[in-house]
Residue frames as a rotation matrix with the C-alpha (Angstrom) as fourth column:
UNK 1
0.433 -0.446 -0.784 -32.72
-0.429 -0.866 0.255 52.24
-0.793 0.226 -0.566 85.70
UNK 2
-0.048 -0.860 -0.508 -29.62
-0.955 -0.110 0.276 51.58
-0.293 0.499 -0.816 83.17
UNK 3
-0.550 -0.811 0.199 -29.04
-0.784 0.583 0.214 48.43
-0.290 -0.038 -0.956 84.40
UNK 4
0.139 0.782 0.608 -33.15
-0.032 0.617 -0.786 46.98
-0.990 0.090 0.111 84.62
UNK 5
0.440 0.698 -0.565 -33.05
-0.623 -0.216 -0.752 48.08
-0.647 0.682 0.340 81.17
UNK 6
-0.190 -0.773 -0.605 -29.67
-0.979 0.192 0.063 46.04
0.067 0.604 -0.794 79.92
UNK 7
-0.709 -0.540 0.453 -30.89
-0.648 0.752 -0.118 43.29
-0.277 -0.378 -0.884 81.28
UNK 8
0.313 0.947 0.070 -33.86
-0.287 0.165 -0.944 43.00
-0.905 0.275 0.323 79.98
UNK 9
0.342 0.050 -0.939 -32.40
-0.703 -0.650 -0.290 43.51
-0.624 0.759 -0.187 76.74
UNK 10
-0.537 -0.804 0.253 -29.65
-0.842 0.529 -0.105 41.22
-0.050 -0.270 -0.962 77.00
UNK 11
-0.529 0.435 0.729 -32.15
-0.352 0.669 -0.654 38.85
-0.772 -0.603 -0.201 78.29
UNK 12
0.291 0.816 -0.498 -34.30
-0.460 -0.337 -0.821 39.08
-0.839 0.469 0.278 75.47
UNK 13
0.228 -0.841 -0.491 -31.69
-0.946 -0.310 0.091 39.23
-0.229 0.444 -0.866 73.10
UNK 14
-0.632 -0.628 0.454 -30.39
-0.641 0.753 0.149 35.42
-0.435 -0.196 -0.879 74.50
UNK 15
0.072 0.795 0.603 -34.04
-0.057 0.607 -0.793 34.06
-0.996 0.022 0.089 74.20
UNK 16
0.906 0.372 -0.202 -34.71
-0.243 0.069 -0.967 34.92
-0.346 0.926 0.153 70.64
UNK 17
0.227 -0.551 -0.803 -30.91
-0.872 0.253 -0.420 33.58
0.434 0.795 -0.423 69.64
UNK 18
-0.235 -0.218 0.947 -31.09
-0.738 0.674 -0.028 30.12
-0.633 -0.706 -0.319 71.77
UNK 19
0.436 0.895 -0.098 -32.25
-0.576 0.194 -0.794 28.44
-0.692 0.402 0.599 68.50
UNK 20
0.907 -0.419 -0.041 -29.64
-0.214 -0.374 -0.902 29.45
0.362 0.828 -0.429 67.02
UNK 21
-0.023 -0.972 0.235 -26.80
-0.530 -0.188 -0.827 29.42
0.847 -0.144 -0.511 69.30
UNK 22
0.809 0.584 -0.061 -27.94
-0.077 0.208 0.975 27.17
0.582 -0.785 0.213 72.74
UNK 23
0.044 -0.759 -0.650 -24.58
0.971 0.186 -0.151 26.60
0.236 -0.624 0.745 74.00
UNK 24
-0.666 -0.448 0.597 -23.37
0.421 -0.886 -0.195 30.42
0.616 0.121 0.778 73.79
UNK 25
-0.169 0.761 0.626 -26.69
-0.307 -0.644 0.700 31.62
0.937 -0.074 0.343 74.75
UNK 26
0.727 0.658 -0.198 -27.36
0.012 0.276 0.961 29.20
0.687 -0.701 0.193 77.69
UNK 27
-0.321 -0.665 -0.674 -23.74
0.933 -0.100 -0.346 30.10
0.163 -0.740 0.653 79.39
UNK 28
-0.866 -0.397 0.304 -24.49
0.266 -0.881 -0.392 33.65
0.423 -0.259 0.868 79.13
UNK 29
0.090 0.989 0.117 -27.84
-0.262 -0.090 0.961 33.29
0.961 -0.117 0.251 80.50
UNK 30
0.425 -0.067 -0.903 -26.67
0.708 0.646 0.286 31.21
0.563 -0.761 0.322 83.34
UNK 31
-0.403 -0.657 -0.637 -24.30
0.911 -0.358 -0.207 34.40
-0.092 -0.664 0.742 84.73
UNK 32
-0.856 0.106 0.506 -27.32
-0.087 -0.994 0.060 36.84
0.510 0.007 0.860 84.71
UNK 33
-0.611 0.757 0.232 -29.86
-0.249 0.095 -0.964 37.78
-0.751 -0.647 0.130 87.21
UNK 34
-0.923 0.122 -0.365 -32.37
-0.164 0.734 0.659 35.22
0.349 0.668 -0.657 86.19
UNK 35
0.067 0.672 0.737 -36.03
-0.710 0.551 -0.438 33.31
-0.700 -0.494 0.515 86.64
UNK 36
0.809 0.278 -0.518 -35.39
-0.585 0.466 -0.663 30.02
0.057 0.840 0.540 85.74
UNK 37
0.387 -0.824 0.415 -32.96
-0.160 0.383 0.910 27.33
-0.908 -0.419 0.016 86.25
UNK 38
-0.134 -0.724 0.677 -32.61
0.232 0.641 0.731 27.22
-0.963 0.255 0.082 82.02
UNK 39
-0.554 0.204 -0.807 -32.88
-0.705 -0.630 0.325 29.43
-0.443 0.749 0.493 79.04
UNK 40
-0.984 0.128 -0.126 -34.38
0.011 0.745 0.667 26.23
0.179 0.655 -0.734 77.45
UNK 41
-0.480 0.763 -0.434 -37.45
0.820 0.566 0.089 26.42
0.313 -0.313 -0.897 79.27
UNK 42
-0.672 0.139 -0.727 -37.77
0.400 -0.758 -0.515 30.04
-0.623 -0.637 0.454 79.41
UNK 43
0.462 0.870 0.174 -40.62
0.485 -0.083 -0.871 31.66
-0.743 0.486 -0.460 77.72
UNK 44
-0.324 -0.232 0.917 -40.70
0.941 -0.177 0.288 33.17
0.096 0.956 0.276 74.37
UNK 45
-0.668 0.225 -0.709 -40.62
0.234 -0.841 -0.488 36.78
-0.706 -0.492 0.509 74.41
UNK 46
-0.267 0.957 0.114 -43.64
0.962 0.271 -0.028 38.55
-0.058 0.102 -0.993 73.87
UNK 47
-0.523 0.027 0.852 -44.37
0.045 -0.997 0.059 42.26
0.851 0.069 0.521 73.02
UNK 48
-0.966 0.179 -0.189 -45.93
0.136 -0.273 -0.952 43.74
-0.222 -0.945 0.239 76.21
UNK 49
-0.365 0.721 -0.589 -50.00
-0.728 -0.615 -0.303 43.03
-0.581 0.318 0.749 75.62
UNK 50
-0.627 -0.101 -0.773 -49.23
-0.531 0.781 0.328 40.44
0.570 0.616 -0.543 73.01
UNK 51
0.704 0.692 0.158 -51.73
-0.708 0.702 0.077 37.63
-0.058 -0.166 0.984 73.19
UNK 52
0.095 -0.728 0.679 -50.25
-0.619 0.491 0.613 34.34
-0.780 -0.479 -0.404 73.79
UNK 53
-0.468 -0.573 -0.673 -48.52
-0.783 -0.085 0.617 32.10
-0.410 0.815 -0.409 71.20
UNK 54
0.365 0.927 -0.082 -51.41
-0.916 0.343 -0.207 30.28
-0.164 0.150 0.975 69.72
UNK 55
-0.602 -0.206 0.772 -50.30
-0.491 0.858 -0.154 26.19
-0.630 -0.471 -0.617 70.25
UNK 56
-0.063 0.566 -0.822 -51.06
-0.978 0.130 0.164 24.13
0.200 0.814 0.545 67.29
UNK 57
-0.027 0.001 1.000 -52.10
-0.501 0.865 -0.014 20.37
-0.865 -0.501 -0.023 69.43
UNK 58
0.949 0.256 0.186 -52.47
-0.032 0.661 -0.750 18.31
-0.315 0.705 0.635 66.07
UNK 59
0.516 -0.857 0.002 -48.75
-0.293 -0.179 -0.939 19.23
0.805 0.484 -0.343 65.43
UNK 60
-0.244 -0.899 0.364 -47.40
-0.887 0.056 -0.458 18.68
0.392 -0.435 -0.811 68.77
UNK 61
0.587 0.617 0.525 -49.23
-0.590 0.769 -0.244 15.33
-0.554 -0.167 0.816 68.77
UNK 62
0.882 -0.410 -0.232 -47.63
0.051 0.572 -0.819 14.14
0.469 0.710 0.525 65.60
UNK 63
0.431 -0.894 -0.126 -43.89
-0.485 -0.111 -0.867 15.35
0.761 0.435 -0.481 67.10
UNK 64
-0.169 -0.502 0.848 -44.37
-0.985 0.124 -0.122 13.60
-0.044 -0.856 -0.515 69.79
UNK 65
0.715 0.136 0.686 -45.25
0.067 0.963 -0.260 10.46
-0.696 0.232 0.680 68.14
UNK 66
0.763 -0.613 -0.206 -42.12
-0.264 -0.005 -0.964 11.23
0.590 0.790 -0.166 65.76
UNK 67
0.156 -0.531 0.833 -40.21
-0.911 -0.403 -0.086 11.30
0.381 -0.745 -0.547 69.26
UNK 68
0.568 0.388 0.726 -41.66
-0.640 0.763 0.093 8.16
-0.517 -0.517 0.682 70.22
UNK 69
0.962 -0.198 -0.189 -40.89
-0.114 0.338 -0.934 6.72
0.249 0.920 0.302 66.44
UNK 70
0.446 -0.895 -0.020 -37.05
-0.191 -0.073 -0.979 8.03
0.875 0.440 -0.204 66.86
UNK 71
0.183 -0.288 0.940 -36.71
-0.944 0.215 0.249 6.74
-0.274 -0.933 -0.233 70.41
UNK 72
0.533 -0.091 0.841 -37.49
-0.011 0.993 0.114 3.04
-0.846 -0.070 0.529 69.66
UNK 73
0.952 -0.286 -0.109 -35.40
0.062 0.527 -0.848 2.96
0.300 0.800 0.519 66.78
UNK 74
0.170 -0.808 0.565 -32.36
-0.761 -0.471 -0.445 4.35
0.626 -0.354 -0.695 68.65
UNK 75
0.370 0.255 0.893 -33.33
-0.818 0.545 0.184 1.96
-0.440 -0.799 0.411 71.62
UNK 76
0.964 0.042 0.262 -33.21
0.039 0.954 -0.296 -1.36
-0.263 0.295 0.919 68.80
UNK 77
0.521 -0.849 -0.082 -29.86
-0.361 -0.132 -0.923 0.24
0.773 0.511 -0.376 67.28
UNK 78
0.148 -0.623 0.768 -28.49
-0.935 -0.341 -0.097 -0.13
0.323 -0.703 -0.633 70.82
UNK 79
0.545 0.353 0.760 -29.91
-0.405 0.905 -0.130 -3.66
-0.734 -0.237 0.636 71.61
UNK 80
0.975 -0.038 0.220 -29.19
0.158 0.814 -0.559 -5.07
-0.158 0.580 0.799 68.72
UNK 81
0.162 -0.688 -0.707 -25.68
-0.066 -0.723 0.688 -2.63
-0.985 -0.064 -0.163 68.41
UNK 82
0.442 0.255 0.860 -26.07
0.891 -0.020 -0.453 -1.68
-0.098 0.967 -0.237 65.06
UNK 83
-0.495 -0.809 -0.317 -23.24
0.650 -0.587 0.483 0.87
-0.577 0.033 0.816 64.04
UNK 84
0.185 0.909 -0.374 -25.11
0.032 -0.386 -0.922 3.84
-0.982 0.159 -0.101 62.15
């Protein structure tokens, strides 16, 4: 009824501004019926039908060697304490 439909909405709503807002979004996410232990990790909504979001691997290759990149340099700042 009413309520499936607010929550959906709501629900929606949180996903597509968690980008944008993640604190705000991931308390009010946390005090509604849920799947999922974290808006972070919840899917991207999806029009009903919608093929899935097409996953560009040559990009998330590189950001995870950018990840790598900004890990060890964080890692040497600490070692060595280097003040930024």
């Amino acid at each position: 009824g009413a309520r499936r439909t607010l929550v959906y909405v709501l629900d929606t709503a949180l996903r597509l501004l968690h980008p944008f807002m993640p604190y705000v979004t991931e308390t009010l996410w946390q005090r509604m019926p849920r799947e999922g232990e974290t808006l972070m990790l919840a899917p991207w909504p999806l029009k009903p039908g919608a093929p899935a979001l097409a996953v560009d691997d040559e990009a998330v290759s590189q950001f995870e060697l950018f990840q790598e990149v900004v890990r060890a340099v964080r890692n040497a700042r600490a070692e060595y304490k280097v003040e930024p």
